[in-house]
Backbone as JSON, one array per atom type, in Angstrom:
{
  "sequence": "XXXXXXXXXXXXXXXXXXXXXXXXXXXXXXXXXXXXXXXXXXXXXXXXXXXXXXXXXXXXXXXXXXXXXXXXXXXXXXXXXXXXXXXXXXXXXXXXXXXXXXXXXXXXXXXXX",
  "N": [[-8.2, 2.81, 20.58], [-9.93, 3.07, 18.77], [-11.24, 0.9, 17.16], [-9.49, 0.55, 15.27], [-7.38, -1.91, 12.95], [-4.69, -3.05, 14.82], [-1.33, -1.87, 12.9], [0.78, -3.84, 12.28], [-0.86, -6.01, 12.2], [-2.75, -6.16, 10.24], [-0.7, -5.47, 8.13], [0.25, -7.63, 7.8], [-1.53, -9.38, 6.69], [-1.81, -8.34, 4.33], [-0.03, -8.79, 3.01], [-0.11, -11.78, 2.84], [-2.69, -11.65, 1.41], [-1.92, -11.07, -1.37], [-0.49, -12.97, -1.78], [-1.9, -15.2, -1.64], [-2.95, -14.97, -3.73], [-1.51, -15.77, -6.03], [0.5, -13.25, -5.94], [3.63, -11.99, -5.19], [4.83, -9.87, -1.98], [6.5, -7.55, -0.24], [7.88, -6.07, 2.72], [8.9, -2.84, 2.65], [9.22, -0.66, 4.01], [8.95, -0.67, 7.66], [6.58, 0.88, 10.0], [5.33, 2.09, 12.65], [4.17, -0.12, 14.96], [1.64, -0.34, 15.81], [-0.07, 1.87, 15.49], [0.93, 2.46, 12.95], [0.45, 4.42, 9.28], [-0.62, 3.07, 6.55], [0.57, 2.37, 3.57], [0.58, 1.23, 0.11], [2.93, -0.13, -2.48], [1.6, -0.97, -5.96], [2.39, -3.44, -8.23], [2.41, -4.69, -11.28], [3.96, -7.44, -12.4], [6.09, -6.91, -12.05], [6.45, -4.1, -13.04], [4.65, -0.3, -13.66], [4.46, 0.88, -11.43], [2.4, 1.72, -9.02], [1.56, 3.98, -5.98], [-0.73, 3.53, -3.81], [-2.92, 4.94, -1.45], [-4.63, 5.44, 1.88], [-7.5, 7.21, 1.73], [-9.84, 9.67, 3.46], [-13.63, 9.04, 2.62], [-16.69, 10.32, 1.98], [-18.9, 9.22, 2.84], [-17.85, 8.73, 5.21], [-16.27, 5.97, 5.41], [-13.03, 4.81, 4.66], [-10.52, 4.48, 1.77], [-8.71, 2.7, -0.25], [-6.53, 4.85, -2.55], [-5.73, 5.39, -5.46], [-2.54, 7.8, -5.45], [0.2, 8.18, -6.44], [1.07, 7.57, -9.59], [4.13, 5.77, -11.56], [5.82, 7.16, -13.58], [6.5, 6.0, -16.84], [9.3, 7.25, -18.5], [10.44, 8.71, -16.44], [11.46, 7.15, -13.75], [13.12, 6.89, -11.81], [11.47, 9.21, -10.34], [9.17, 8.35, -9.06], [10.79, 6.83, -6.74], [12.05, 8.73, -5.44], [9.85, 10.2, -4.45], [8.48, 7.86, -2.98], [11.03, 7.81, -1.16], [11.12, 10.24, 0.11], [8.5, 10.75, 1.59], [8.67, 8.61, 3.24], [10.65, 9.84, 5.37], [9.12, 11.87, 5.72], [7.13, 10.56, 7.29], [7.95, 8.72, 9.82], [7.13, 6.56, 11.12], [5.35, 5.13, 8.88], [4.3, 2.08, 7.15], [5.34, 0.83, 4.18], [4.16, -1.53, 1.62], [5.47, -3.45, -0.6], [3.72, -5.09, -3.6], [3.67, -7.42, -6.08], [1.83, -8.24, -8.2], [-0.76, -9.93, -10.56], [-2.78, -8.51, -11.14], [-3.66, -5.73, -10.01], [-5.42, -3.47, -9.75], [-7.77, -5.27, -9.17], [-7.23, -6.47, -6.73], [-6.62, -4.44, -4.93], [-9.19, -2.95, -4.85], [-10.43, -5.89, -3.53], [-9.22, -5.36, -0.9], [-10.31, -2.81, -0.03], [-13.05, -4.02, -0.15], [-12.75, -5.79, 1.89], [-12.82, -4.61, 4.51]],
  "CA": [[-7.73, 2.69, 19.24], [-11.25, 2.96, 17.75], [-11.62, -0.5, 16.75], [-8.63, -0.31, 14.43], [-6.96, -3.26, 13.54], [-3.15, -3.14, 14.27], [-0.87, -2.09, 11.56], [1.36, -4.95, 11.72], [-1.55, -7.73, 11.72], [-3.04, -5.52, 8.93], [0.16, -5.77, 6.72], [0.4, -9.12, 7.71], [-2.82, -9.8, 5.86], [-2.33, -7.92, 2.71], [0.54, -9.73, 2.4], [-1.02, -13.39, 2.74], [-3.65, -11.7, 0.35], [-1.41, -11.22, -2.22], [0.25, -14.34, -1.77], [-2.91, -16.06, -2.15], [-3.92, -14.84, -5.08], [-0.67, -16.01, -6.7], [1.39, -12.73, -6.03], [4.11, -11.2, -4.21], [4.6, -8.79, -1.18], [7.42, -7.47, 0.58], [7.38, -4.71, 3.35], [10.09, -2.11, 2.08], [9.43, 0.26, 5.67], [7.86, -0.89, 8.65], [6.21, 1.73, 10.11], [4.82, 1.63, 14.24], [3.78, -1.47, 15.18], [-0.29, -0.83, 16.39], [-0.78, 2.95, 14.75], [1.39, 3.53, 11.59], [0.0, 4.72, 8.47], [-0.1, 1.87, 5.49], [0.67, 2.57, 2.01], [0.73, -0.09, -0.74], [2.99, 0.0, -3.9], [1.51, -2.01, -6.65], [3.42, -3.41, -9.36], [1.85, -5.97, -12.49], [5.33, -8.34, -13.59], [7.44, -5.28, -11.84], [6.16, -2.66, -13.59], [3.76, 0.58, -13.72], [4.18, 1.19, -9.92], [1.28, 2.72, -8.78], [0.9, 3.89, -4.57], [-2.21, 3.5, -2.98], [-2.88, 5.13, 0.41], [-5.98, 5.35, 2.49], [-7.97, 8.69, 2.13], [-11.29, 9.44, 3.9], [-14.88, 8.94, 1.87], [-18.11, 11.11, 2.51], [-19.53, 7.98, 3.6], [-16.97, 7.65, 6.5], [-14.9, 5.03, 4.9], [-11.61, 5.27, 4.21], [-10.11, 3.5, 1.23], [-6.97, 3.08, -1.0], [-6.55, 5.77, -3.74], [-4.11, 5.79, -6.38], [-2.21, 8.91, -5.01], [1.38, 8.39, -7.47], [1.77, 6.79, -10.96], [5.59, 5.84, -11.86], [6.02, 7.91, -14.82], [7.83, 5.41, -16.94], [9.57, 7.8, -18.55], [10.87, 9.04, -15.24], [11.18, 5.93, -12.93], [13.48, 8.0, -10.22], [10.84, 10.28, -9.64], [8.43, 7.77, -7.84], [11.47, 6.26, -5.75], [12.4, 9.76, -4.76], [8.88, 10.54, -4.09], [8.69, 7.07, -1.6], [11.82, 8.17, 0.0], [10.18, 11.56, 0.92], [7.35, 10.37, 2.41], [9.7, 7.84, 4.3], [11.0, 10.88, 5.79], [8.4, 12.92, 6.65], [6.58, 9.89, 8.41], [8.91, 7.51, 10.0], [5.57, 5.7, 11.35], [4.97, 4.75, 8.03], [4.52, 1.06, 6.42], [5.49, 0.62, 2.71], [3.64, -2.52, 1.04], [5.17, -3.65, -2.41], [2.92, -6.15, -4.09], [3.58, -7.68, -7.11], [0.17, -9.27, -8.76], [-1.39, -10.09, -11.97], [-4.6, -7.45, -11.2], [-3.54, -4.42, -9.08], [-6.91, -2.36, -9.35], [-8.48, -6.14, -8.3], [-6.41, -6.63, -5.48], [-6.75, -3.05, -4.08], [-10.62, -3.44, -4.52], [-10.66, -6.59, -2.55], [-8.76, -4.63, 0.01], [-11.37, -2.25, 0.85], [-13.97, -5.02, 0.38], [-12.4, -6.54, 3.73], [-12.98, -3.27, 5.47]],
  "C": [[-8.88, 2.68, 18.23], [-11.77, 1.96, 17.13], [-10.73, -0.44, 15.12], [-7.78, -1.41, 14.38], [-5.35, -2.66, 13.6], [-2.06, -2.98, 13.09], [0.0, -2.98, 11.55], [0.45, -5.89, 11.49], [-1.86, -7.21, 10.46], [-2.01, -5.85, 7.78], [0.53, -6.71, 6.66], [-0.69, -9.59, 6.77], [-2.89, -9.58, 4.95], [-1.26, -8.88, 2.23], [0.5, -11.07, 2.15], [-1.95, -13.27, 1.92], [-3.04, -12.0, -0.53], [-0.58, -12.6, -2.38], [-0.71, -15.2, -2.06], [-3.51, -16.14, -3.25], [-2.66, -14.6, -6.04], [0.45, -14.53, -6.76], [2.73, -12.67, -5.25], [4.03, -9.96, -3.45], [5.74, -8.53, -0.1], [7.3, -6.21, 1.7], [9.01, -4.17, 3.12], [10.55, -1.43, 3.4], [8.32, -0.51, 6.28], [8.08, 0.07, 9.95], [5.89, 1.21, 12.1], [4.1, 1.03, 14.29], [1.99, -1.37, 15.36], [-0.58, 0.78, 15.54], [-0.44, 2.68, 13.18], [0.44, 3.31, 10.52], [0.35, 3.06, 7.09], [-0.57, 2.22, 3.96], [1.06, 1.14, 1.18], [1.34, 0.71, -2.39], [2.65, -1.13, -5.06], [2.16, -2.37, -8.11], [2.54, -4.85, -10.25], [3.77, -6.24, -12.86], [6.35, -7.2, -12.72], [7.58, -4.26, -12.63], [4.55, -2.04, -13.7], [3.5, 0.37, -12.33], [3.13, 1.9, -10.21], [1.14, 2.79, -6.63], [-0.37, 4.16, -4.23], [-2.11, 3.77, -1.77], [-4.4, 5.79, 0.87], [-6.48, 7.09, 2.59], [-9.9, 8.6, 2.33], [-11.84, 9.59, 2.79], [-15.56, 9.92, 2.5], [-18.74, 10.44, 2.7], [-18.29, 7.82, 5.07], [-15.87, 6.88, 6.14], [-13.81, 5.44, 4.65], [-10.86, 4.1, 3.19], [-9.12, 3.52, 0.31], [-7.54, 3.66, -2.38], [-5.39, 5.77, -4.16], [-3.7, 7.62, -6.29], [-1.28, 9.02, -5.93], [1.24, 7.35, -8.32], [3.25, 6.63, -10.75], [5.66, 6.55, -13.02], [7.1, 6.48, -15.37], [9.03, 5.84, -17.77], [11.0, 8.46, -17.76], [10.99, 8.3, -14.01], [11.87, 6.43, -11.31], [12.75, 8.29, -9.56], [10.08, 9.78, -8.66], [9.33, 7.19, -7.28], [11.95, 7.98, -5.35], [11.21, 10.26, -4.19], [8.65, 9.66, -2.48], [9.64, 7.79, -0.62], [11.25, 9.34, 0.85], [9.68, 11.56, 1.67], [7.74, 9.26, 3.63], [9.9, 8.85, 5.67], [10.31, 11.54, 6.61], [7.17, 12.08, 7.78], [7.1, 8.9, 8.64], [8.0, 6.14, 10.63], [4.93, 5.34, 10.45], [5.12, 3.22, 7.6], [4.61, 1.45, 4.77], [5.13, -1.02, 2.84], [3.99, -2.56, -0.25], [4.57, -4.76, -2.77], [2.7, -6.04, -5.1], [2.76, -8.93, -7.38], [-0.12, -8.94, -9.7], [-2.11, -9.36, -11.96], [-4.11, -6.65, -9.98], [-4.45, -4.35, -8.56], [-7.56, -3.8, -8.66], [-7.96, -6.14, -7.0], [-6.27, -5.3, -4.71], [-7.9, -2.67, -3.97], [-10.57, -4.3, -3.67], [-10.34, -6.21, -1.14], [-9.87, -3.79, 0.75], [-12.6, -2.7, 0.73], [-13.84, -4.98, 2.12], [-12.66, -5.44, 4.88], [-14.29, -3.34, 6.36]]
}
């Protein structure tokens, strides 16, 4: 497994992050237990979703990138977008986490790395 960690202890942890640092965190999909893929939606108060999902560095690393805005405008479009991606990887985790500091809390994230 390359010395990854588990994706359930993993989303066990973001969610005790966010909980520690006064937010919430619910898992919407849970994805395969020791591989699946882990995406995080972040939300300030429950609004301006933003997903974050892990894309390689040129250093090696791999770390969360804001991949979708919510248009707010268009609020459908990123829940039809999730569902999609539901879809096309059923080995997927969804992470929603609602916190006072997103971009902090998705930095500290690939701190811990």
């Amino acid at each position: 497994m390359e010395g990854r960690l588990p994706a359930h202890l993993e989303a066990g942890a973001i969610m005790r992050l966010a909980e520690s640092e006064g937010g919430f965190a619910t898992v919407l999909a849970k994805g395969q237990r020791d591989a699946g893929t882990i995406l995080i939606v972040t939300l300030c108060h429950g609004k301006g979703a933003v997903l974050h999902e892990r894309m390689p560095q040129l250093d090696g690393s791999r770390k969360f990138i804001a991949a979708k805005r919510e248009n707010p405008e268009n609020p459908y479009e990123f829940s039809e977008y999730l569902a999609r991606r539901q879809r096309q990887d059923s080995d997927m985790w969804l992470i929603e986490v609602d916190i006072a500091d997103p971009e902090r809390f998705v930095a500290r994230l690939d701190e811990t790395r």
